[in-house]
VOSEDREN-394596 format. One record per residue (C-alpha): residue in three letters; x, y, z. Coordinates in steps of 0.001 Angstrom, whole numbers, plus 500000, padded with zeros to 6 digits. Each point is the difference from the previous one (the first is absolute). Example, Ala and Ser with C-alpha at 12.3 -4.5 7.8 and 13.67 -1.06 7.14 Angstrom:
ALA512300495500507800 SER501370503440499340 
***
This chain:
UNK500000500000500000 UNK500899503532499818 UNK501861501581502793 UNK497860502123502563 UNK500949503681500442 UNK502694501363502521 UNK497298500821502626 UNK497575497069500045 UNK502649497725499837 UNK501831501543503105 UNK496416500008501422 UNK499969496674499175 UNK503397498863501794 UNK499267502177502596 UNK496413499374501351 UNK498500497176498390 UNK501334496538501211 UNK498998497371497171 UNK498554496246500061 UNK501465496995498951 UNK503210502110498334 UNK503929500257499918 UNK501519502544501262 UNK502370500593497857 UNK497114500620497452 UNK498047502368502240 UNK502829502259500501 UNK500637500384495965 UNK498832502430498492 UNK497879498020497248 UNK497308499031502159 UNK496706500211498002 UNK497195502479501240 UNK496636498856498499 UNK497178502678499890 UNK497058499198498258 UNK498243497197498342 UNK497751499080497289 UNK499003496346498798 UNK502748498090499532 UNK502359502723500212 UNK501697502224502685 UNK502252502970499897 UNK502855501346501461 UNK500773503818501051 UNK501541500637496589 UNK496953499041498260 UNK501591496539498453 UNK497184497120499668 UNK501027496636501160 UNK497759497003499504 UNK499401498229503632 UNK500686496209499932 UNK499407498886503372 UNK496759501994500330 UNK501791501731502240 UNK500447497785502713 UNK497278497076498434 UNK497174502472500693 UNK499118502130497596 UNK497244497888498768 UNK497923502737498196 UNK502872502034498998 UNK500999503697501182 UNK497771502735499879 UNK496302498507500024 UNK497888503006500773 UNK497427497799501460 UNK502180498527502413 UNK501406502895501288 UNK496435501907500138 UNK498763496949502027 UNK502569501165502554 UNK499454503805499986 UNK496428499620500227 UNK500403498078503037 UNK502793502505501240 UNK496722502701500338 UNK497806497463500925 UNK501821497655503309 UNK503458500815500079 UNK500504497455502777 UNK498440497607501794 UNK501022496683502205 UNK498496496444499495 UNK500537499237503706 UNK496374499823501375 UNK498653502437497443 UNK500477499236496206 UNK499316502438496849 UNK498376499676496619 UNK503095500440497929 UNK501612496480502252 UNK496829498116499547 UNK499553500846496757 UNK503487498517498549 UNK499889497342502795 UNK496681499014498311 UNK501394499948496403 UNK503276497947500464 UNK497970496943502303 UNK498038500316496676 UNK502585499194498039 UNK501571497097502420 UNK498964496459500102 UNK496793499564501668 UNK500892499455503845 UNK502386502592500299 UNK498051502592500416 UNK501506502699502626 UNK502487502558499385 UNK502374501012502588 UNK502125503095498423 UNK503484501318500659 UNK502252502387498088 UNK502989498062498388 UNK500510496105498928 UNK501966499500503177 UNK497930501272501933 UNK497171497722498398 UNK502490496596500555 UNK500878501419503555 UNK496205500162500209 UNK499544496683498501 UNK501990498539502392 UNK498389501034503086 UNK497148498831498927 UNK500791496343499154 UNK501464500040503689 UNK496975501414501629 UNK497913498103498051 UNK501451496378501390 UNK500447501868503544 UNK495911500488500235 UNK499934496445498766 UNK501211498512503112 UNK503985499320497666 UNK502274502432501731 UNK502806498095498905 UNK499398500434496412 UNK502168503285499337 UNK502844499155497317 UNK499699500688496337 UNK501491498709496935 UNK500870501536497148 UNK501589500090496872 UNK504160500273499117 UNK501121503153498413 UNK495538501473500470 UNK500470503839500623 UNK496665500678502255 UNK500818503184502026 UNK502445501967502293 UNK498161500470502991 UNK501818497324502564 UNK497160497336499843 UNK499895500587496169 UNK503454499660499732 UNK500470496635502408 UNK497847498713496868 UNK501949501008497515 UNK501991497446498823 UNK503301502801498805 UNK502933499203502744 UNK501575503953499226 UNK496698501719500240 UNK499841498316503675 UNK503812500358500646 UNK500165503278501203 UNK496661499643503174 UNK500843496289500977 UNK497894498185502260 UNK497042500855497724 UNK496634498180501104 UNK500940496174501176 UNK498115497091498871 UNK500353500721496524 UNK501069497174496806 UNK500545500507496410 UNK499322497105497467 UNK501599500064496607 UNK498247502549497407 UNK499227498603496419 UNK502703501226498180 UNK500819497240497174 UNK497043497462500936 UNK497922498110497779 UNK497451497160500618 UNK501508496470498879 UNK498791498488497324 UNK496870497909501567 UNK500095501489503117 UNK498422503137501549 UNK500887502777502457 UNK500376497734502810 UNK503028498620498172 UNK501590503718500087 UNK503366499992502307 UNK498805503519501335 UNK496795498596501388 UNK501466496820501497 UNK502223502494502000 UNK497346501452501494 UNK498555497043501233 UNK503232499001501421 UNK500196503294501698 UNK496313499752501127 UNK500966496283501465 UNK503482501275501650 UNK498229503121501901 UNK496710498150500432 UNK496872500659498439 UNK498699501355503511 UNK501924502817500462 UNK499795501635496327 UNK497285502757499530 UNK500670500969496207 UNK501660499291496522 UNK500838503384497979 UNK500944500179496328 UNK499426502558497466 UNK497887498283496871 UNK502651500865497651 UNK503280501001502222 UNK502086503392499176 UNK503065499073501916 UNK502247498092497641 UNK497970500862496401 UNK496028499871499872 UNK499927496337500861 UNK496934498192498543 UNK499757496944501900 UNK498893496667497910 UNK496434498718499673 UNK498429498902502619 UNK502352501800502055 UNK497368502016502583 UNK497250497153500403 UNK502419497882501278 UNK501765502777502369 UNK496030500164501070 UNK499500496674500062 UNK503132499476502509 UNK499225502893501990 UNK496390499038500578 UNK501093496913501111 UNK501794500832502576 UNK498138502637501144 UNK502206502891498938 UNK498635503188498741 UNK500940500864496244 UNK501091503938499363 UNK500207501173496484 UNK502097502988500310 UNK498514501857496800 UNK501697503307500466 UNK501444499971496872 UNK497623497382497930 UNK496457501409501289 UNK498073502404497796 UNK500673498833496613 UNK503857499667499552 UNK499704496521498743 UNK496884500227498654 UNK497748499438502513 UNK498659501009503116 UNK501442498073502700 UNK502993497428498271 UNK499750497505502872 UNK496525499130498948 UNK500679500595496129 UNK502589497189500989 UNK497532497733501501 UNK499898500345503951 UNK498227502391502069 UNK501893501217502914 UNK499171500528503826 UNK501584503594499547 UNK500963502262496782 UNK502149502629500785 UNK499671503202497493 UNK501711503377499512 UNK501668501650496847 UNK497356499711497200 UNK496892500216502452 UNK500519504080499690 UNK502347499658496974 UNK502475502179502193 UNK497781503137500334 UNK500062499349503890 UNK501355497913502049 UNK497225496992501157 UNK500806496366500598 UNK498108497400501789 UNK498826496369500594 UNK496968498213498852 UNK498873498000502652 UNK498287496398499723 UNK496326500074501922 UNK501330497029502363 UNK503218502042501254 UNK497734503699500044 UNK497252498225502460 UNK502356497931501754 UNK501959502922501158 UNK496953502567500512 UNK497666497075502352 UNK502964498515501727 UNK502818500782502197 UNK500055503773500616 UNK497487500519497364 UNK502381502500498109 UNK503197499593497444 UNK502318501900502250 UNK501869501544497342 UNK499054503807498278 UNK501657502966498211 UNK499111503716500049 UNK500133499908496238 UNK498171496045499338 UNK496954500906497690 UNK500833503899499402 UNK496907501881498119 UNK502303501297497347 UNK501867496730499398 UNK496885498036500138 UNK498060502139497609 UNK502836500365497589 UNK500195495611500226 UNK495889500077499167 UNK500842502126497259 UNK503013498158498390 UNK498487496723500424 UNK496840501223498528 UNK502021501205496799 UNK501978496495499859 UNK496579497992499930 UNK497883502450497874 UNK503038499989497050 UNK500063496760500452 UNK503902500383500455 UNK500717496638501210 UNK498818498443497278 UNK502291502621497613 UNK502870498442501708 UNK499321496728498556 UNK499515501254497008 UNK503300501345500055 UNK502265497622501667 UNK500709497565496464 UNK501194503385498677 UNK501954500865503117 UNK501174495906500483 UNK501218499958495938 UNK502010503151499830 UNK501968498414503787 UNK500441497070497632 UNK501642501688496990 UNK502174501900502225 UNK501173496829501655 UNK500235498577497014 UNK502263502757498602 UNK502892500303503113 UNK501831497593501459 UNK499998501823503502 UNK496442499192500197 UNK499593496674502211 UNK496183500251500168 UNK497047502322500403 UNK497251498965503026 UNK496756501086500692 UNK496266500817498442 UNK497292502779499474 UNK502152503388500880 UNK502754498619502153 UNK503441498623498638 UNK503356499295500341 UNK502812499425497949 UNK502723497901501508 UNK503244500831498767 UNK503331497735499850 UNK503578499867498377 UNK499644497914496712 UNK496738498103499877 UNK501182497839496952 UNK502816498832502246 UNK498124500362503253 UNK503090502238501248 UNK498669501949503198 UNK500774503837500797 UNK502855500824502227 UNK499221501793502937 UNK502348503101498541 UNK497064499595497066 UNK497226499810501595 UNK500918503224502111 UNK500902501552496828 UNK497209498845497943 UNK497128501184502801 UNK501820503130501580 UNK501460501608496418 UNK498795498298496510 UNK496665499845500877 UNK499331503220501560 UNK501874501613497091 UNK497477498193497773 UNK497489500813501632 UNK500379503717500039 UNK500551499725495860 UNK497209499214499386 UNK498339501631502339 UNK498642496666502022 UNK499023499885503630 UNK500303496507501176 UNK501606497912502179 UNK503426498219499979 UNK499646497455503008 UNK502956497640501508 UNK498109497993502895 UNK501057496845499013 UNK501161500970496366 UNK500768502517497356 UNK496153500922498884 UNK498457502610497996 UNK496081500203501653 UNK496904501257497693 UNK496575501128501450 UNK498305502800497972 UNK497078501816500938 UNK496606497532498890 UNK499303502729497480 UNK502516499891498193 UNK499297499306496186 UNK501548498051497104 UNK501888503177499192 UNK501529500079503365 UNK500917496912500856 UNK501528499975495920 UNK502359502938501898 UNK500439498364503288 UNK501223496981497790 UNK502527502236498047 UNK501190500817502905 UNK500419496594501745 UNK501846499413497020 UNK502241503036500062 UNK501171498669503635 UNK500285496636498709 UNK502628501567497213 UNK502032501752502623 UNK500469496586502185 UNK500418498628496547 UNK503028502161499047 UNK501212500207503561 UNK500788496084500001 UNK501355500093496950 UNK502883502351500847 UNK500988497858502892 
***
């Protein structure tokens, strides 16, 4: 990107302290200052257009700049700027609470809202535990999860995540958590079905080794960002529902990324098959234009915890349910069902899914691409002919220099990712057309080049 002025960017080094980035980068003087948005596209202080790739962080369903959306919040600005959902509730909560259990599978029908995906895991968490606790099954309190699953920085959020250096640093996290392999590389034998899958057989070794007894919950994202957009194998989430319902463990389909129409569909988990105990939602239930996460609740867990024990989920937030944030999610949902926009992202993922497979096709650097609907990654690697890996000299090189470079050439936002490889990720806003995911394409393959001509000089 272009390089910020002298005065924001001191502002920048001087007041603002960033997320999730180097330091070294945040005291340059190229870091990018984004000012306004419209569809597909955002701009920077200089006026140069970029087109945004990762939807800006997967959530810009319905693109930047919908009117609608952002009148749905002013008008409820006037109307309620504020109100609490402890003991009281207000229209604008109800409203979108009422919308999204519309849109789950048919028992989970309560809507218990935060502001942030962690927040909505740490959430999701509490409630599996309280859940067994009214049940008379204090001892059920671990969770398992998945290797390499990103679900949230918040320290309960983060004892699930299954990334060792995003722990590192606030060790002991939460105790009582596993992690079971991911799906990275699995297919179903020939004959045999998902219970055959090594991933799944380690879970039930797990289960077995900590005892059945003492687990409260399984969490797994329906198609996992951490390591590539990982699509597991058919049959994949009926069994993980199969073995969690026998052994009396509560499913959680963290949907933070996946929910509201990013891979076509409503809720994955149940596009996949299985219907969970708990969904946890953020990014595309506002499509960014406020910050609103939350869990959809299953009617067994939402009455169990309201008629027993204490009679009350002992867990709140000022913010959980905020007018503005809840009208904007009514809104933005509203638009995604009434264009039908899920449904556009089917249509468009052969065109997406082809144009990944030319590229490949075309560069040697490429290992593979992963994913489906809006959400991809393309796995990068030495030589694929000769199945030569990167170096770890490359891989720095390729993900902290030749991409970025790339990138900003043809004016590209996306994301170069390195948690457990060299990856390029893709998630475009759900509007986005033939003509821009023809550009978004171009410039996958413009990056592609680069890593192209940067092995080749080795």
């Amino acid at each position: 990107m272009s390089p910020v002025s002298d005065g924001i960017g001191a502002l920048t080094r001087r007041h603002l302290f960033p997320h999730f980035t180097r330091g070294g980068i945040w005291s340059g003087d190229d870091v990018p200052v984004i000012v306004r948005g419209d569809g597909c596209y955002v701009y920077d202080e200089q006026g140069t257009r970029f087109l945004d790739g990762l939807a800006g962080l997967f959530c810009v369903n319905m693109g930047h700049g919908r009117e609608d959306i952002a009148r749905a919040g002013a008008e409820q600005l006037h109307r309620l700027p504020y109100w609490t959902n402890w003991a009281s509730a207000h229209p604008a909560s109800m409203e979108a609470a009422e919308l999204i259990a519309g849109l789950a599978p048919a028992d989970l029908n309560s809507v218990f809202f935060v502001n942030s995906g962690s927040e909505a895991v740490e959430s999701a968490i509490k409630l599996a535990r309280q859940f067994h606790l009214n049940r008379g099954k204090p001892n059920r309190t671990k969770i398992i999860a998945r290797d390499m699953a990103y679900h949230g920085t918040t320290l309960g959020a983060l004892a699930v995540t299954g990334i060792d250096r995003y722990r590192a640093p606030y060790v002991p996290v939460m105790p009582g958590v596993r992690h079971f392999p991911n799906t990275l590389g699995e297919v179903v034998p020939e004959g045999g079905s998902a219970a055959d899958l090594p991933s799944l057989r380690r879970l039930e070794e797990i289960i077995e080794e900590e005892g059945s007894e003492t687990i409260a919950a399984v969490f797994a994202e329906p198609v996992q960002n951490s390591r590539g957009a990982l699509v597991p194998p058919p049959g994949y989430w009926p069994r993980l529902r199969e073995i969690c319902s026998r052994h009396g463990i509560l499913l959680v389909a963290d949907e933070v990324i996946t929910a509201f129409g990013r891979i076509g569909g409503w809720f994955t988990s149940v596009d996949f098959g299985a219907t969970p105990d708990l969904i946890t939602f953020a990014k595309g239930a506002t499509s960014g234009y406020a910050p609103l996460g939350g869990v959809v609740i299953s009617d067994e867990i939402s009455k169990t915890i309201l008629s027993t024990g204490s009679g009350s989920f002992m867990h709140g937030a000022t913010w959980g349910g905020h007018p503005v944030s809840t009208a904007i999610a009514t809104a933005n949902i509203s638009a995604l069902r009434d264009e039908n926009v899920p449904a556009r992202v089917h249509g468009h993922e052969a065109r997406l899914q082809a144009g990944l497979d030319r590229i490949r096709e075309e560069h040697y650097s490429i290992k593979e691409w992963r994913g489906s609907g809006f959400f991809y990654a393309l796995e990068f690697t030495g030589d694929r002919d000769s199945e030569r890996g990167l170096t770890d000299r490359e891989s720095i090189e390729i993900l902290r220099r030749v991409m970025p470079q790339a990138l900003s050439e043809v004016r590209l936002i996306t994301r170069p990712d390195d948690r457990g490889a060299t990856m390029l990720t893709i998630a475009p806003p759900l509007v986005a057309d033939a003509a821009v995911l023809d550009e978004l394409l171009n410039g996958v393959e413009h990056v592609a080049d680069a890593v192209d001509s940067f092995l080749a000089r080795r």
